[in-house]
C-alpha positions in Angstrom: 89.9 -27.5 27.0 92.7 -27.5 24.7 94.6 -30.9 24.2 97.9 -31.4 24.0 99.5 -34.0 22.2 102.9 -35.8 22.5 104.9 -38.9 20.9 106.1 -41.4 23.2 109.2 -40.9 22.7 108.6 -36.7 24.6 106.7 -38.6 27.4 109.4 -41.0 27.8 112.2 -37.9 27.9 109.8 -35.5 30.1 109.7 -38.8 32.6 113.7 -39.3 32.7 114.0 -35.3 32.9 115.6 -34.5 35.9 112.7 -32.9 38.9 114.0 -29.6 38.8 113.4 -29.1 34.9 110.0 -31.6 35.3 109.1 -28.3 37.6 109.6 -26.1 35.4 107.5 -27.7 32.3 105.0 -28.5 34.2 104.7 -25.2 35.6 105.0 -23.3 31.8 102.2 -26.0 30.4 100.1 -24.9 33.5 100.7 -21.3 32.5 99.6 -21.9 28.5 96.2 -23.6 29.6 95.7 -20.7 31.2 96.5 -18.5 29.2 94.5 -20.6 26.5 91.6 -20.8 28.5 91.4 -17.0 29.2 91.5 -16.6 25.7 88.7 -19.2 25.4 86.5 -17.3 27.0 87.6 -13.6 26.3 86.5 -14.7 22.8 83.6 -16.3 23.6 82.4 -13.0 25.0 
């Protein structure tokens, strides 16, 4: 599982973000872990 790491001060702005845009982040974070894991395990082969 790849961690990913933010200051306070992101969390606090991702929270304020309006939902549309909170949508979308979450949705292209979702994308890169899977992308990340796929890798994971491509190279793990």
């Amino acid at each position: 599982m790849h961690e990913l790491h933010y200051s306070p001060s992101e969390l606090l702005d991702l929270y304020e973000a309006p939902r549309q845009f909170k949508a979308f982040l979450f949705g292209l974070i979702s994308y890169k872990l899977d992308m990340l894991e796929k890798e994971a395990k491509k190279g793990g082969k």
